[in-house]
PARO-414585 format. One record per atom (N, C-alpha, C, O): x, y, z. Coordinates in steps of 0.1 Angstrom, whole numbers, plus 5000, padded with zeros to 4 digits. Layout:
<rs>
XYZ;...
</rs>
This chain:
<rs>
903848486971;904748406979;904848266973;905948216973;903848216967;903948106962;904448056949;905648046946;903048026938;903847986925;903548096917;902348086913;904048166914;903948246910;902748326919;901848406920;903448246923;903648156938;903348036939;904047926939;901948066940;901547886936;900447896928;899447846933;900247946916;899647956911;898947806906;897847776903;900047736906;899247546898;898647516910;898047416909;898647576926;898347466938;896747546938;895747476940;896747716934;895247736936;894447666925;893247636926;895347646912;893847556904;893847446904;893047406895;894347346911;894547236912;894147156924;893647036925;894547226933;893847216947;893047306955;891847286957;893647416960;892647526964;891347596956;890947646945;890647536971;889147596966;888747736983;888447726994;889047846974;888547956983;887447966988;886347946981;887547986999;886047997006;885148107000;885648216997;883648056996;883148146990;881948226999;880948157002;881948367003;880948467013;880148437004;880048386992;879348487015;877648557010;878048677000;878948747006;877848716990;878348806979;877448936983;878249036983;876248966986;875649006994;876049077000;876449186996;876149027015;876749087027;878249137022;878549257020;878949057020;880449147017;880649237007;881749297007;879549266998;879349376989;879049497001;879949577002;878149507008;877549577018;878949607027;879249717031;879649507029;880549567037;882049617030;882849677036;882049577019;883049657015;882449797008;883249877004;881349827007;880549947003;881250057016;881950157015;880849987027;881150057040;882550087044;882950187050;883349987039;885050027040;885450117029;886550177030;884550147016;885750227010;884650337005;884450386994;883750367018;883050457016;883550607017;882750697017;884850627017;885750747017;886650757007;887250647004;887150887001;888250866993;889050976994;889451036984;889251017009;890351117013;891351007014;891150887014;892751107015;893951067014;894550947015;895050857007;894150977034;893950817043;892750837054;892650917063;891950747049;890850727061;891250697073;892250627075;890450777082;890450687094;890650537100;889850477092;891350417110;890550297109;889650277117;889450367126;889050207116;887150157118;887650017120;888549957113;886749967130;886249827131;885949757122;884749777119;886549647115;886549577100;884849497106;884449427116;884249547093;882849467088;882549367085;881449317082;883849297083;883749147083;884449067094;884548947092;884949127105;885549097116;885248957118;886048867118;883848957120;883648797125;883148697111;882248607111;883648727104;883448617091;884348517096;883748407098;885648517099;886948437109;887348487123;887148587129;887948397126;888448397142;889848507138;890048607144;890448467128;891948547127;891448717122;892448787121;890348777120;889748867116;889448967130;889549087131;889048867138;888648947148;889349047154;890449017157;889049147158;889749297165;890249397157;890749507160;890149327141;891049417131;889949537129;888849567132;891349597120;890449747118;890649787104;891749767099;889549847097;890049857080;890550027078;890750117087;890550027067;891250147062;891150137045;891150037038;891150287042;891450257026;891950447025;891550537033;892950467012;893450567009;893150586996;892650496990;893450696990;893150766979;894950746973;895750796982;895450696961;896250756956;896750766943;896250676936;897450826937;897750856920;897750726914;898450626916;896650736902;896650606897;898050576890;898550466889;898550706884;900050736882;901150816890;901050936892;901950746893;903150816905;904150896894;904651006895;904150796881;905450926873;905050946857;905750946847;903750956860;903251026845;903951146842;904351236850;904151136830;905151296827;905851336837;905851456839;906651266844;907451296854;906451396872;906951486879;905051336873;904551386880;903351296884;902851226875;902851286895;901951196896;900351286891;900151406889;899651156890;898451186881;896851226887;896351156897;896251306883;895251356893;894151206891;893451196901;894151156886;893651046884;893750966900;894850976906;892450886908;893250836915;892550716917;891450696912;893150626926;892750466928;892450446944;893350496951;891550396950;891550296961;892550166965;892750066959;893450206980;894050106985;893250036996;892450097003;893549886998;892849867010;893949827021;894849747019;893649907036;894749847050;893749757057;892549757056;894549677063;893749607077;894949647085;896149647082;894349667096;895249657106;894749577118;893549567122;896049527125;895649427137;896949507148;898149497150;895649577153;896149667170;897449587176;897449457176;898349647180;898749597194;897649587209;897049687212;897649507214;897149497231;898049617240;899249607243;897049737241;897549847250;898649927243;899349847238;899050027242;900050157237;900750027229;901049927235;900850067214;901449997207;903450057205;903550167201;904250007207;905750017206;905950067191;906950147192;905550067183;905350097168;904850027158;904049947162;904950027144;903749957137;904949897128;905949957125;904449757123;904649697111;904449667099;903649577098;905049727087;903949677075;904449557070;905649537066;903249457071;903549337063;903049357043;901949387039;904249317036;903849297023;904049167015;905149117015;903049107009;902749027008;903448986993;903849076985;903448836991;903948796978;903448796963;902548866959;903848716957;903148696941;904148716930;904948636927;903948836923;902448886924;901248886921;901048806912;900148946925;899048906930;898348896940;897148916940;898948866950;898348776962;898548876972;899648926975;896948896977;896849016989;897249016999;898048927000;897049087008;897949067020;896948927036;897048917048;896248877027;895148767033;895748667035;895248587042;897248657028;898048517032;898448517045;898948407048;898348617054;899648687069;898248657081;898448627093;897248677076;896148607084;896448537094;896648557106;896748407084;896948297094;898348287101;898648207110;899048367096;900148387104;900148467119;901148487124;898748527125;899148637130;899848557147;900748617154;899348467148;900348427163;901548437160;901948517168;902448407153;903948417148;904348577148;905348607155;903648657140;903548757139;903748847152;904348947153;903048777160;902948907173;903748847182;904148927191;904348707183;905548677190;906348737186;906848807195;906948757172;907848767164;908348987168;909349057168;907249017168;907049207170;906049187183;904849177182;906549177192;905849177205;905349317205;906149397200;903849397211;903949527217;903749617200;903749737200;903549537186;903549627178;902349637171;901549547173;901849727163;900449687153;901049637142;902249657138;900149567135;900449547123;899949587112;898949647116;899949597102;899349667093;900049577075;901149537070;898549567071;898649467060;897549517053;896349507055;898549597041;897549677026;897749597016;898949567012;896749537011;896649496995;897149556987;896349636982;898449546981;899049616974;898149626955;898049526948;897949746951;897249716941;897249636926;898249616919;896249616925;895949476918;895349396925;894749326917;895149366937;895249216946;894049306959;893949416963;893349156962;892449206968;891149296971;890149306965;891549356982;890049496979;890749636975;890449756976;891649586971;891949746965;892449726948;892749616943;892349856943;892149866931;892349756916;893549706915;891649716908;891949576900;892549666890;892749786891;892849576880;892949556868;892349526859;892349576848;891249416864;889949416860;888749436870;888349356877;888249556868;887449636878;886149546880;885649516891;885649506867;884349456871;884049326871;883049276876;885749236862;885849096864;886449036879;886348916882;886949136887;887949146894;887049166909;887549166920;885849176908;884749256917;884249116924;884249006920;883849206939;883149116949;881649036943;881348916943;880949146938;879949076933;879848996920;878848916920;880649016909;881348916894;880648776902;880248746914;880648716891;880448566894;881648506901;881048456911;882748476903;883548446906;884548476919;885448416924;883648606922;884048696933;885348776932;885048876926;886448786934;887648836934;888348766923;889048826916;888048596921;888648566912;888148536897;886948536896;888948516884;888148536873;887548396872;887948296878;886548406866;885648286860;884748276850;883648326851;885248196840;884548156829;884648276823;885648346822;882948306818;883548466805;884348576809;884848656802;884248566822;884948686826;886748726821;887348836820;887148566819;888648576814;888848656800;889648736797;887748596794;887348686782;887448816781;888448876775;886048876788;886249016790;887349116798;887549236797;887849036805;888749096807;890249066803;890949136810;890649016797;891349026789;891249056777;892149026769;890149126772;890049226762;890049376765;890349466757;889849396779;890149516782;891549546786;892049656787;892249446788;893849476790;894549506777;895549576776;893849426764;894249426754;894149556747;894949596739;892749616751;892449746745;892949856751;892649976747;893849826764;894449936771;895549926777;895849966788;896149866769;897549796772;898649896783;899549856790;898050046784;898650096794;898450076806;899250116815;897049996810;897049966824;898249886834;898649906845;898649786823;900049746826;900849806830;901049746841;901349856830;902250026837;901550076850;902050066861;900450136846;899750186860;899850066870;899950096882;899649936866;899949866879;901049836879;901149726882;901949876877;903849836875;904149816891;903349836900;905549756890;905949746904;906949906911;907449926922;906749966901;907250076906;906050176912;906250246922;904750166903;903750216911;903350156924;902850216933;903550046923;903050006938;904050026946;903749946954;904950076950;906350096953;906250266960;906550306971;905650336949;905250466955;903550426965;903250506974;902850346962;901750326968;902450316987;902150376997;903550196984;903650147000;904250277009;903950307020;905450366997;906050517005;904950587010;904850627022;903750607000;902950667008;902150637021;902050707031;901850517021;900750447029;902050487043;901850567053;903050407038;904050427054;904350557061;904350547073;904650717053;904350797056;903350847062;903450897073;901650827053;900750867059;900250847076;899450907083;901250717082;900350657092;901750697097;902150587100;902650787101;903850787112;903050887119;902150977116;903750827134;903150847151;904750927155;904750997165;905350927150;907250907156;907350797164;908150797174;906850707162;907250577169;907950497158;908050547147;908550367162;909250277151;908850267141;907650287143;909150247131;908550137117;909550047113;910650057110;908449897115;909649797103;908549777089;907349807087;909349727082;909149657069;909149547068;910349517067;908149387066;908149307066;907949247052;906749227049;908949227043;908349157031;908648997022;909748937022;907748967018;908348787014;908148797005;907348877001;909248686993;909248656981;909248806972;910048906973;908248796965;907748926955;907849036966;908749116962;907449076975;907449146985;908649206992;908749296999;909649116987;911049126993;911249256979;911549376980;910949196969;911349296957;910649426955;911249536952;909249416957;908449536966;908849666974;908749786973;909649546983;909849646995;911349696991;911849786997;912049646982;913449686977;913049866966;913549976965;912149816961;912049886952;911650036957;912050136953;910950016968;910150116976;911350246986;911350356991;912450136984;913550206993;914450226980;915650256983;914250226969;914950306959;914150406958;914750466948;913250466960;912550586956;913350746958;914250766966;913150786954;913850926957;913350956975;914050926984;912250996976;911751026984;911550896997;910550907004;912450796998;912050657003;911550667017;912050757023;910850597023;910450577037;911050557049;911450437051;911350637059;912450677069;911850517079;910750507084;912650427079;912250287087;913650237096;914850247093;912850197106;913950147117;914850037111;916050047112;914249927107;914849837101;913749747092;912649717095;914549697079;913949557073;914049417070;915049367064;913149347073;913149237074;912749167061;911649187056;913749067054;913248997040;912848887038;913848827034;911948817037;911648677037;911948587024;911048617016;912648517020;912648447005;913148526996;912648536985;914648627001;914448716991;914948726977;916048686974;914048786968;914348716957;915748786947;916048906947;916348706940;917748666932;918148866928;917148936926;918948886927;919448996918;918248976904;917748866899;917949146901;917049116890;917549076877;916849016870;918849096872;919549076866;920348946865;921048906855;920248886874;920548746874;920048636869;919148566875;920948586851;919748526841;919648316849;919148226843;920248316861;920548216864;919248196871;918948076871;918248256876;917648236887;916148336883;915448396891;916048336871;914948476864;913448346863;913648236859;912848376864;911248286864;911548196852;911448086856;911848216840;912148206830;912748026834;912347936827;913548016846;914447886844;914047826859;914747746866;912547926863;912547826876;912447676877;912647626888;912247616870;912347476866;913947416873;914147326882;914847496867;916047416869;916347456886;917047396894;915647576889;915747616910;914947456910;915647356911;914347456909;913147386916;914247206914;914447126924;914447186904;915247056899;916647066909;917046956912;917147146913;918447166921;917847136936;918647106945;916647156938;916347186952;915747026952;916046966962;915146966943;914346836946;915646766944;915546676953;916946746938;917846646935;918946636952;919546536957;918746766956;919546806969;918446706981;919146646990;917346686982;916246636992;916546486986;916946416995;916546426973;916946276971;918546256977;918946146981;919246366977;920746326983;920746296996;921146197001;919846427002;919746407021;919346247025;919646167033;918046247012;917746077014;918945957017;919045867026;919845977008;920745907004;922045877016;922745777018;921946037023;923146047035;922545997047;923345937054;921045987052;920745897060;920545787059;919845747049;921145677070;921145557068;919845487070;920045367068;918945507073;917445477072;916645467062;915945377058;917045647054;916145637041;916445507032;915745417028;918045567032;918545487021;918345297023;917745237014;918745257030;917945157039;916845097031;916844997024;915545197031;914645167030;914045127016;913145057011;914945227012;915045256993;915845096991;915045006987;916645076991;917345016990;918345036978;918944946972;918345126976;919245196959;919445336962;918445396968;920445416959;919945586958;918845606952;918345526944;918345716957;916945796957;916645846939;915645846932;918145876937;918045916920;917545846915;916445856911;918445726912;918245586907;917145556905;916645546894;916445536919;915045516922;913545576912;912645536906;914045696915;913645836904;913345826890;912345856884;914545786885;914745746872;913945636863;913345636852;914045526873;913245406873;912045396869;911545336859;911445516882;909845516877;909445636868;908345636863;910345756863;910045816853;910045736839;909145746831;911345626838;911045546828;909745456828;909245446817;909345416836;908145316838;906445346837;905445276835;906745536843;905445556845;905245646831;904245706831;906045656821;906145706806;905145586798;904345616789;905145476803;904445346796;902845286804;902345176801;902345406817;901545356823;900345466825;900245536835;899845476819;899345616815;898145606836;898145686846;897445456831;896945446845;897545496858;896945566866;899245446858;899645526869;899845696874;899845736885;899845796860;900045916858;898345976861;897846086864;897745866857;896145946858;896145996874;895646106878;896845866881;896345936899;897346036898;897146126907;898246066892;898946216899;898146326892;897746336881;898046426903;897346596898;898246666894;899246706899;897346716877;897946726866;898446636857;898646676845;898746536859;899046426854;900546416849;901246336842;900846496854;902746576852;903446516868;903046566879;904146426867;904746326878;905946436881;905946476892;906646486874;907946606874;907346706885;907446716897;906646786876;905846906884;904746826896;905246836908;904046786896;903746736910;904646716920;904246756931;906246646919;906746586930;907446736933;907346776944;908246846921;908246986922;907747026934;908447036944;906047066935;905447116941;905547046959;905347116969;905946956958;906046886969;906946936981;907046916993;907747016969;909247056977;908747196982;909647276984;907547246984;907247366992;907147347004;907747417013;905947217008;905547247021;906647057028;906746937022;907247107040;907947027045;907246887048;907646797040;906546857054;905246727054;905546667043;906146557043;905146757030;904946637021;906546607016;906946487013;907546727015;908446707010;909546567018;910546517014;908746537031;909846437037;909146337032;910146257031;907846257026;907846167020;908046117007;907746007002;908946247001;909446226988;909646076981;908946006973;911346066989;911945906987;910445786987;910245706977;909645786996;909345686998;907545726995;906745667001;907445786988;906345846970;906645756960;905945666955;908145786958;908745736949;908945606945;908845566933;909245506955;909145406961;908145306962;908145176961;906845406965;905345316966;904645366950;903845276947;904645436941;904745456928;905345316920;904845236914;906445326923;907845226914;906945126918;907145036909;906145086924;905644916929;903844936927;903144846926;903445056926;902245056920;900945016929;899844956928;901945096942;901245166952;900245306955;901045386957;899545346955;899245476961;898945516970;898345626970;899345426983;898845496998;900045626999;899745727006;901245626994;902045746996;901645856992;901745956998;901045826978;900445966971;899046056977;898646176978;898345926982;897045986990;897646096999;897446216999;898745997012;899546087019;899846217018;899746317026;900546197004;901446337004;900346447000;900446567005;899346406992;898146526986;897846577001;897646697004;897646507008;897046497020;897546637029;896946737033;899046567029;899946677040;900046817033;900346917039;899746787017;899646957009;898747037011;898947157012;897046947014;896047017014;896147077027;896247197028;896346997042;896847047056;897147127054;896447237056;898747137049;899747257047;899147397044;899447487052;898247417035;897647517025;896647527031;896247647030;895747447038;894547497048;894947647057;894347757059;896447577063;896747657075;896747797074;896647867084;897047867057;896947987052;895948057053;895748177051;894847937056;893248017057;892948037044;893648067034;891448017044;890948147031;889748197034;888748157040;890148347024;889348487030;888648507014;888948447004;887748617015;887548667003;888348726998;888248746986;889648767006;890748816996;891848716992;892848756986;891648576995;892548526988;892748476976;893648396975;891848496966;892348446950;893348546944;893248666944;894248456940;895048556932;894648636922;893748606914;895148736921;895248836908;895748816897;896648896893;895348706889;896248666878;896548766867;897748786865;895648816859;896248966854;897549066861;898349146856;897349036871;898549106875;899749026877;900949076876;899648926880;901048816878;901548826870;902748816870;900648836859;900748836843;901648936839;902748896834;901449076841;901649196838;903749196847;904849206844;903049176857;904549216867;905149126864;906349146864;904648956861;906148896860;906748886851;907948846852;906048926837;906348926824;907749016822;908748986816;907349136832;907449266824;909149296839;910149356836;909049246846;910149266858;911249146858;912449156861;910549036855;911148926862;911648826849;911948716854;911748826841;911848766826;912648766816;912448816805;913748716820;914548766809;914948706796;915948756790;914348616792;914348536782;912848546774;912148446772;912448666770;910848676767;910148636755;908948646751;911548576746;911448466733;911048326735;910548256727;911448306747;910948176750;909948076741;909048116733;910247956744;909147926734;908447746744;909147686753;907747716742;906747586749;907347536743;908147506752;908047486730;909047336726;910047406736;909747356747;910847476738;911947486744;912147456760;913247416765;911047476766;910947456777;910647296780;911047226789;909747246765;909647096769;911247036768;911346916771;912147106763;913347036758;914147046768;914746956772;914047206775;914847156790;913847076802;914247036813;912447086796;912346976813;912446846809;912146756816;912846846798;913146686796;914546606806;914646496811;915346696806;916346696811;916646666831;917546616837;915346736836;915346756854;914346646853;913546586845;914646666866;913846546879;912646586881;911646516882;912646726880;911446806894;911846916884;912946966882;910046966876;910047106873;908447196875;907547146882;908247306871;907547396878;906747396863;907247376853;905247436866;904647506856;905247646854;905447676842;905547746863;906047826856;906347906845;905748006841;907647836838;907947926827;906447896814;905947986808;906147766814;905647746808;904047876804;903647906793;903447926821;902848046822;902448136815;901448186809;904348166819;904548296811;904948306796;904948406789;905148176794;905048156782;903348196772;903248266762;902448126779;901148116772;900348236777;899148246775;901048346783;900948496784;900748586774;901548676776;900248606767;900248696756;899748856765;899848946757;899448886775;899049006780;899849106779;901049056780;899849286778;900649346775;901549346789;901449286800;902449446786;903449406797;903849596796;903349686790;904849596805;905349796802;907149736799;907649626797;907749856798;908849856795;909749876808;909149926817;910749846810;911949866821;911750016824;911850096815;911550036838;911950166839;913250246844;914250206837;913650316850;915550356856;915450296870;916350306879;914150226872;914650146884;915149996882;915549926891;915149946870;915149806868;916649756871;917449806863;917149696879;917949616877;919049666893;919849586898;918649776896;919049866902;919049826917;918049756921;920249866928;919549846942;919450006949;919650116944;919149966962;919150126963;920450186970;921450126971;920350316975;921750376974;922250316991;923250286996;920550336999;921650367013;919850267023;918750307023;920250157029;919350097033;919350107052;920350137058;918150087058;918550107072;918749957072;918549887062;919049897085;919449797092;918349677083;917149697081;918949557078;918549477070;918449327076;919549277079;917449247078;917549117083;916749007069;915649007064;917548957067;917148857055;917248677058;918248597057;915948657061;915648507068;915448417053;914448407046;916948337052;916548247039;916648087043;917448037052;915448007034;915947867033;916547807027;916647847015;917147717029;918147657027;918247567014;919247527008;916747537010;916247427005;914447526993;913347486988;915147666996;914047706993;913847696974;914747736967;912447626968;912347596956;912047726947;912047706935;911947816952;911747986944;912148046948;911248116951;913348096955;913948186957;915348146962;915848186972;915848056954;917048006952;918148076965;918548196965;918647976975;919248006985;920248126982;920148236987;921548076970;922248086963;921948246955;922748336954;921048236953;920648366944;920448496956;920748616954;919848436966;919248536977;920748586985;921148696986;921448476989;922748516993;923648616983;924448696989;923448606970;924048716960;923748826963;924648906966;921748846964;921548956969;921749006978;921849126977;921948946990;922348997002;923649067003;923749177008;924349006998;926049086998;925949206984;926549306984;925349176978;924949306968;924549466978;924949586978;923449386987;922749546997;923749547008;923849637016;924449457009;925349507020;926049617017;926449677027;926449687003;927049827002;926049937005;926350057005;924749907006;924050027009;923550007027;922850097032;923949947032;924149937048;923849847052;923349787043;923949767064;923749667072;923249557071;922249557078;923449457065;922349357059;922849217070;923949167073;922149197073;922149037079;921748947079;920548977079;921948777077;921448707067;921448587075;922548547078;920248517079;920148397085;919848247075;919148267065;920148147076;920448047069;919447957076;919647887086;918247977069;917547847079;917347737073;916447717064;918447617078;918347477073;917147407072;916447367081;917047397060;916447257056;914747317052;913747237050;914747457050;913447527050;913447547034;914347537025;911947567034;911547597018;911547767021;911947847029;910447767005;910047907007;909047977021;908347897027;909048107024;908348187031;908748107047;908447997049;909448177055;910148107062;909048137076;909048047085;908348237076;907148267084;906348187084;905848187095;905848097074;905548037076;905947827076;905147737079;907147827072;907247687071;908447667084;908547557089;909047767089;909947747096;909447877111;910247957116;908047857114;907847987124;909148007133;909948107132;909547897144;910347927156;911547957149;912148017159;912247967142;913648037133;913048197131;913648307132;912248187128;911848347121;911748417137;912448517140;910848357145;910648477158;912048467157;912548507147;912748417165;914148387170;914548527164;914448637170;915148497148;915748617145;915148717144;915848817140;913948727145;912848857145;912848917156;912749037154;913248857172;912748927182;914448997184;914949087190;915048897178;916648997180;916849077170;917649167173;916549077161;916149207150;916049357156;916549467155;915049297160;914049467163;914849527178;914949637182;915549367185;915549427199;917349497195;917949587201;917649467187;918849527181;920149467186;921249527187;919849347191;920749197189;920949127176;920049107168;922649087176;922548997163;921748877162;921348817172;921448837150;920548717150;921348597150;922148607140;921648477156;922448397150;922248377133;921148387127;923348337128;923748327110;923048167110;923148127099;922548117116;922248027111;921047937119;921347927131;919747877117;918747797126;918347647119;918547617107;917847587127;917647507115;915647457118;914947447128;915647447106;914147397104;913447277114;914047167114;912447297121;912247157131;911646997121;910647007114;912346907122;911846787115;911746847097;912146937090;910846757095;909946717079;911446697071;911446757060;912546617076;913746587064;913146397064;912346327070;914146397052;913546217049;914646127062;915846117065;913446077066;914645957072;913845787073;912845787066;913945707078;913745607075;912145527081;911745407079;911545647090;910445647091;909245707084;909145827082;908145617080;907145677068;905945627073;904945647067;
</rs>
């Protein structure tokens, strides 16, 4: 969902909560003590490690570590992991939430689950770690493990060793493809039908996930889907990871304009917000002391990242402002409203990202400039206001990657009923680009597309009351209004 989601905010700020290694070894011993098809669910064993844990139930399945080996899946097979969080009394039907990245388990939706159960009143939910990510199957099995030093995430030698094992088996890349996880979710959704409803809930990478999963030959018979942040035509070299820099630069120059059209901000600034901008990029080039207080010491990509979470993004102008004079009570601020922001996601043992697998899938799906080079990228962010670590990433990626398969590029033939909640202001998944897609799937059926002003990415969580809204008319098989708008966090002349 984030940077690659957010991959600069987990090493730079997020610090995952770390279990007893112990105990959660013991209890994940106990959850994937089965390797039929689909397990039964059971009372999750770490239930009370959190408050948002409580009542859930786990699950794990058995499935082809390869879906289209020689045109057949592979007796070979892998561990998935489900949680599921019950409906209260006879559930109306079940929802799968799929989560973003890639990488990132389905431990982000946690903290969403009040939203969640407003939003699908009367439904279960159900949230599998799509593999790679989480407690189900790694990439790196033993760097990738509960008990590793690191726990889920890599640390210190372990980058090492496992990235020698990607290197020596460059086909694992494939086996974790996004097409295999794609047959992973058909299965999982098949195995668990009651004849009651199913929706599809997916964000960001997830949106692409769940696109992919409905191109399958065999695809998953669902009442309707819901798309969160959804991401650009894959084919679309305007909007490819490759030039998130310049999304991210369009979305921060658009938030100095808003500055500019209220009479408060601007007021306050006393100059346009660009202007302003300009000033202290020239100034803080010659102040090395000043660049030391920003994290990373990259003034561009810091104020970037800012444009995710609303809080901090409304004290943009006036960051900018107390910098230019060689201030820092704004910057304490804004880290401040980031760390809040990113708390609210919770963290679980499943939340470090899967960076081998970011690696692999965004290289290999999302990239279309794969010559790229680190001068070149310094040469266009010389150019923007506001850029992303990003391409830079995938640039210093050397991991193997797989080749395009006949689904690349492709949508699918025939979709059921489609709801696609975008922001307006969103820094990765470009409003503009998502709107493309949307009228693209509108030839394979029904797509409907809400416009929520003034929102970043993952609209579930930065914009909750817009999402139920068109969530609870979704399902109830009301139109959603085309348009909501985000509550507060724009710049105005209060700071």
């Amino acid at each position: 969902m984030f940077s690659v989601l957010q991959i600069s905010h987990y090493y730079h700020h997020g610090k995952p909560r770390m279990f007893n290694r112990p105990i959660l070894a013991a209890t994940l011993a106990g959850l994937f003590a089965t390797t039929a098809q689909a397990a039964d669910y059971q009372a999750c064993a770490d239930a009370a490690s959190a408050p948002a844990l409580q009542g859930s139930l786990c699950s794990t399945a058995s499935v082809p570590a390869w879906h289209d080996a020689a045109g057949a899946p592979s007796a070979e097979t892998l561990q998935l992991f489900v949680r599921k969080f019950p409906a209260a009394g006879a559930a109306k039907g079940s929802v799968w939430l799929v989560a973003g990245g890639p990488g990132e388990s389905g431990a982000g939706f946690y903290g969403q689950l009040a939203t969640l159960r407003r939003s699908f009143p009367g439904f279960d939910l159900l949230v599998p770690d799509h593999r790679g990510t989480g407690f189900s199957a790694k990439l790196c099995p033993d760097e990738e493990a509960v008990g590793s030093p690191g726990g889920l995430a890599l640390q210190g030698a372990e980058w090492g060793t496992c990235f020698a094992r990607l290197y020596s088996r460059p086909e694992l890349a494939e086996r974790f493809s996004l097409s295999n996880a794609a047959h992973d979710l058909r299965l999982l959704i098949d195995g668990q039908r009651d004849g009651k409803p199913v929706y599809l809930y997916g964000v960001s990478y997830g949106t692409q996930l769940a696109l992919r999963t409905m191109q399958l030959p065999q695809a998953p018979k669902l009442n309707g889907i819901v798309l969160d942040s959804l991401v650009p035509p894959q084919t679309a070299p305007q909007w490819d990871l490759s030039r998130r820099s310049f999304v991210v630069d369009q979305v921060g120059r658009q938030v100095l304009a808003q500055c500019d059209a209220a009479p408060d901000c601007r007021a306050a600034l006393g100059e346009p917000a660009e202007v302003a901008y300009h000033r202290l990029l020239a100034s803080a080039a010659g102040q090395p002391e000043l660049l030391a207080k920003v994290p990373g010491k990259n003034l561009k990509r810091f104020l970037g990242g800012l444009l995710d979470v609303p809080a901090a993004r409304a004290r943009l102008p006036y960051l900018i402002q107390d910098l230019a004079a060689g201030r820092d009570g704004e910057l304490t601020a804004a880290k401040a409203a980031m760390e809040q922001a990113y708390a609210g996601l919770g963290s679980y043992a499943q939340s470090p990202l899967a960076i081998p697998l970011v690696a692999a899938i965004s290289r290999s799906e999302n990239t279309l400039r794969p010559a790229l080079t680190l001068d070149q990228i310094a040469q266009e962010d010389e150019a923007l206001l506001f850029t992303s670590p990003l391409p830079g990433m995938l640039v210093n990626s050397t991991l193997p990657t797989y080749a395009h398969d006949r689904y690349f590029g492709l949508a699918p033939a025939r979709l059921p009923p489609l709801l696609v909640l975008q922001g307006t202001l969103d820094p990765k998944t470009h409003y503009d680009g998502a709107r493309a897609h949307a009228t693209a799937l509108g030839k394979a059926g029904k797509v409907s597309m809400v416009a929520v002003t003034g929102a970043p990415h993952f609209v579930l969580w930065t914009a909750p009351a817009c999402f139920e809204q068109a969530t609870l008319a979704f399902v109830a098989g009301r139109p959603a209004a085309p348009r909501c708008a985000m509550a507060g966090q724009m710049p105005t002349g209060q700071h």
